[in-house]
C-alpha positions as a Markdown table, in Angstrom:
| # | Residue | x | y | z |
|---|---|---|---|---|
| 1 | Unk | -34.4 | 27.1 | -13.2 |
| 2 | Unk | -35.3 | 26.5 | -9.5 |
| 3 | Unk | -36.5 | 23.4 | -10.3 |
| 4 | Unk | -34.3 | 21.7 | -12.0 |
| 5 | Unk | -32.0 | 23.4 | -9.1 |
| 6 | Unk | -34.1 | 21.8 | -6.2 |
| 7 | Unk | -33.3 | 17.6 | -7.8 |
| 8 | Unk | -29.8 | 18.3 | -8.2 |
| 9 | Unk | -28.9 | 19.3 | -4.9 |
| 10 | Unk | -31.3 | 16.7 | -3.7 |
| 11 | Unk | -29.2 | 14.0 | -5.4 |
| 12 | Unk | -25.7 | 15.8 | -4.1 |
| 13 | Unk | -26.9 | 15.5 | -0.7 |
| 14 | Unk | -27.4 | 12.2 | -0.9 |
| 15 | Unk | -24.2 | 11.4 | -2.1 |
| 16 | Unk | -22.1 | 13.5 | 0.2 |
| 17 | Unk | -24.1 | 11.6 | 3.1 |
| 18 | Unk | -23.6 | 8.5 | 1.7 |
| 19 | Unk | -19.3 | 9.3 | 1.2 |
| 20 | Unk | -19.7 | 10.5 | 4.6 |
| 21 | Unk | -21.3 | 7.1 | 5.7 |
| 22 | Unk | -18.5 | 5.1 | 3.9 |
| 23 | Unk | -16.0 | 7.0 | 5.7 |
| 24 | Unk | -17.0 | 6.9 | 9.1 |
| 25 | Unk | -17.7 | 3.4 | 8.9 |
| 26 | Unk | -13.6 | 2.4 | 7.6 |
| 27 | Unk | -11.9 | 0.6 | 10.5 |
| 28 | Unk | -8.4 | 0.4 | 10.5 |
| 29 | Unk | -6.6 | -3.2 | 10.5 |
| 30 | Unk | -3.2 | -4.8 | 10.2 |
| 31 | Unk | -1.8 | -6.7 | 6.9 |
| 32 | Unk | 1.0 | -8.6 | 6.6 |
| 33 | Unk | 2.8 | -7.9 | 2.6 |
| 34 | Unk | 2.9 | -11.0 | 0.6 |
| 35 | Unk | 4.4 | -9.2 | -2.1 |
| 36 | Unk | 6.6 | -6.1 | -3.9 |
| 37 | Unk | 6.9 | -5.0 | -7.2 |
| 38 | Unk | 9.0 | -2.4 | -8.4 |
| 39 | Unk | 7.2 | 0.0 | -10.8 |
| 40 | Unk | 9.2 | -0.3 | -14.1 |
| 41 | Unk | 8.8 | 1.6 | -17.2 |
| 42 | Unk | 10.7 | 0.0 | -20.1 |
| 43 | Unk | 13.6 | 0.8 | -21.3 |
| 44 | Unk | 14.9 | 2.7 | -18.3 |
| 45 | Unk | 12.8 | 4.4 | -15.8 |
| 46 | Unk | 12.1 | 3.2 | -12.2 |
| 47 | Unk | 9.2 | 4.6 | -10.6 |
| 48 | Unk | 9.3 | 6.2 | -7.6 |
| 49 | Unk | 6.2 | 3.9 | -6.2 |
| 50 | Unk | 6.0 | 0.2 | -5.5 |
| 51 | Unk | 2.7 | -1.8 | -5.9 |
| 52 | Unk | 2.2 | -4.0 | -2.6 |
| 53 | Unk | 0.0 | -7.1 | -2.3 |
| 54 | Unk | -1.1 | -7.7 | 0.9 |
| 55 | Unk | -3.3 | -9.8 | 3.2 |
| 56 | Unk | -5.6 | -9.5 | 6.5 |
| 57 | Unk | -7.6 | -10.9 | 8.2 |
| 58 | Unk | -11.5 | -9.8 | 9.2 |
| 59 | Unk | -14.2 | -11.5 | 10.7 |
| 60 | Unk | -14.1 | -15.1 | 9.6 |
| 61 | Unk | -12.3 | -14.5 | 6.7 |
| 62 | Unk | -9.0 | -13.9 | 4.9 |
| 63 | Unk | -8.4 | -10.9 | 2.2 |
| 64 | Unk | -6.4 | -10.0 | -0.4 |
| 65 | Unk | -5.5 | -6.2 | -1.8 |
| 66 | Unk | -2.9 | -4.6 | -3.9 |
| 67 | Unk | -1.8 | -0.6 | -3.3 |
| 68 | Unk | 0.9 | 1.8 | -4.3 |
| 69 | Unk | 3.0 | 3.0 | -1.6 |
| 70 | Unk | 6.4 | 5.7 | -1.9 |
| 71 | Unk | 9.9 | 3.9 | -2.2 |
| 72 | Unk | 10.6 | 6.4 | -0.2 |
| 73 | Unk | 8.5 | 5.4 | 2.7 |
| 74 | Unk | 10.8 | 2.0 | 2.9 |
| 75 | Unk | 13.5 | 3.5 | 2.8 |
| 76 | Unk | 12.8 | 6.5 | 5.0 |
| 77 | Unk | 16.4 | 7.6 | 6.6 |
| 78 | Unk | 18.3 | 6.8 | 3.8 |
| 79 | Unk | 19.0 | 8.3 | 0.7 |
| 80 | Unk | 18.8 | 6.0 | -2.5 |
| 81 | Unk | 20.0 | 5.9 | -6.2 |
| 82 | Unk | 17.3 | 3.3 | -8.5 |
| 83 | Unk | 18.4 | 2.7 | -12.1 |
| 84 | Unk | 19.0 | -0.2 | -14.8 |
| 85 | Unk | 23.1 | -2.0 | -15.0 |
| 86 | Unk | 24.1 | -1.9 | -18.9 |
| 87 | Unk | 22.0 | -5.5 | -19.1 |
| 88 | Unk | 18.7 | -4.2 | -18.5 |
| 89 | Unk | 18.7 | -5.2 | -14.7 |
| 90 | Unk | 17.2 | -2.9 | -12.3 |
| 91 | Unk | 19.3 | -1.5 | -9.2 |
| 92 | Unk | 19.0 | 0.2 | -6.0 |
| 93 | Unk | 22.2 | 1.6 | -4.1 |
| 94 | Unk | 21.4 | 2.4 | -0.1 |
| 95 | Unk | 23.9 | 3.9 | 1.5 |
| 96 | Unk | 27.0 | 1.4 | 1.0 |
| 97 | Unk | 24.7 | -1.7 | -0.3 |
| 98 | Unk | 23.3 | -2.3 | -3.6 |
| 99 | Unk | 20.9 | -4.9 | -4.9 |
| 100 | Unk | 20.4 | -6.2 | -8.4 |
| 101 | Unk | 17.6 | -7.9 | -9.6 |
| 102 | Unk | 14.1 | -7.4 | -8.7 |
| 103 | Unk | 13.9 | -10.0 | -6.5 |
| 104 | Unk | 16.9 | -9.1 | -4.3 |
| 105 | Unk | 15.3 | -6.0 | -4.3 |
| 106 | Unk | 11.7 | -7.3 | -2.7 |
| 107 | Unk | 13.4 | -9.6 | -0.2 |
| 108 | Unk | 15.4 | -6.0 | 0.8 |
| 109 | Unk | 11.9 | -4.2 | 1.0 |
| 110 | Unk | 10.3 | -7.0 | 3.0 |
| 111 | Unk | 12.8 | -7.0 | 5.8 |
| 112 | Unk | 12.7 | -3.8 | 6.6 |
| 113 | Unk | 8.8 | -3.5 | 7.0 |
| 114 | Unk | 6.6 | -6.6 | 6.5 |
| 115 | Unk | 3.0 | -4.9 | 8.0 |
| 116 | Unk | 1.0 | -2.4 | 6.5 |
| 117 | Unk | -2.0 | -0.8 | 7.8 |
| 118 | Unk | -5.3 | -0.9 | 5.8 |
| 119 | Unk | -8.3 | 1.0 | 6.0 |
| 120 | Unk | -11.7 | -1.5 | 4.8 |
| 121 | Unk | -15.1 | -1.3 | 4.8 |
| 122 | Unk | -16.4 | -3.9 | 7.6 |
| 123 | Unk | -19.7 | -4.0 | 5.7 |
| 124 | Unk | -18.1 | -5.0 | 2.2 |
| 125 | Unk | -14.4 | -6.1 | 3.7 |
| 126 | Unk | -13.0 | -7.1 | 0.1 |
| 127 | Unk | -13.0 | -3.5 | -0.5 |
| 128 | Unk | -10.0 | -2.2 | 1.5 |
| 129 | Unk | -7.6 | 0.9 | 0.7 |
| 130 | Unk | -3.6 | 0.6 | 2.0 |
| 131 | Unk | -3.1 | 3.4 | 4.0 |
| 132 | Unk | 0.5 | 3.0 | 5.2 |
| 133 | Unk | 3.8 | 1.5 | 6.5 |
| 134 | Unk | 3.1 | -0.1 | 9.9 |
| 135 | Unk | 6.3 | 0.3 | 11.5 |
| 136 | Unk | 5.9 | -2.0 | 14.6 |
| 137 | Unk | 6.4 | -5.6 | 14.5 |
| 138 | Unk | 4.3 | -8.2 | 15.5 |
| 139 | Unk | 5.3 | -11.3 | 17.6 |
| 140 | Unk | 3.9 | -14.4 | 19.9 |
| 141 | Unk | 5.8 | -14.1 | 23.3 |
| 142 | Unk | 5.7 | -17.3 | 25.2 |
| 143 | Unk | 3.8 | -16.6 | 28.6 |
| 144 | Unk | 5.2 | -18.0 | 31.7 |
């Protein structure tokens, strides 16, 4: 028994160090969202997630990456009401607004937050992981 003990927690350890390595190693970066989809299941559910496309920069390059963040977390003080019209056409009521159509609905999304922040690997930077909202915005001011 020991020694087929002593291997296996030979081959844990070496993969708890190496998560541990992976982990410490993340840096955290801006994106900028090039896209929003609303998570549909047909006939009539809308999910409480959206899937995000994003993009970033790192090192000499430029990045794509797609994540799932909360509905919720765009439309954090409000409360909201998603469903399909009669027609099939999906529907989000915020406070005294509604929007039909999905793309009414991105372009909404997009104005209120248009950065996410992004955990990546600098070693292997096509493999990143959304972490969340960035709520600041970013601008160029014109130094004088």
């Amino acid at each position: 028994m020991i020694n087929f003990l002593i291997p296996v927690l030979i081959v844990m350890t070496y993969f708890l160090v190496r998560k541990l390595q992976f982990e410490w190693r993340k840096t955290r970066i801006v994106a900028s969202i090039e896209k929003i989809s609303l998570g549909v299941i047909q006939p009539d559910i809308i999910l409480p997630e959206v899937s995000i496309r994003y993009k970033y920069y790192y090192g000499e390059g430029v990045y794509f990456g797609t994540g799932y963040l909360l509905l919720q977390d765009f439309l954090f003080p409000y409360d909201y009401k998603a469903g399909f019209t009669q027609e099939g056409v999906p529907y989000i009521t915020v406070g005294e607004k509604s929007f039909l159509t999905e793309e009414h609905i991105e372009t909404f999304l997009m104005n209120q937050f248009e950065l996410v922040s992004v955990f990546i690997d600098p070693v292997e930077p096509f493999q990143s992981e959304l972490e969340t909202i960035f709520t600041e915005t970013i601008g160029v001011e014109e130094l004088k």
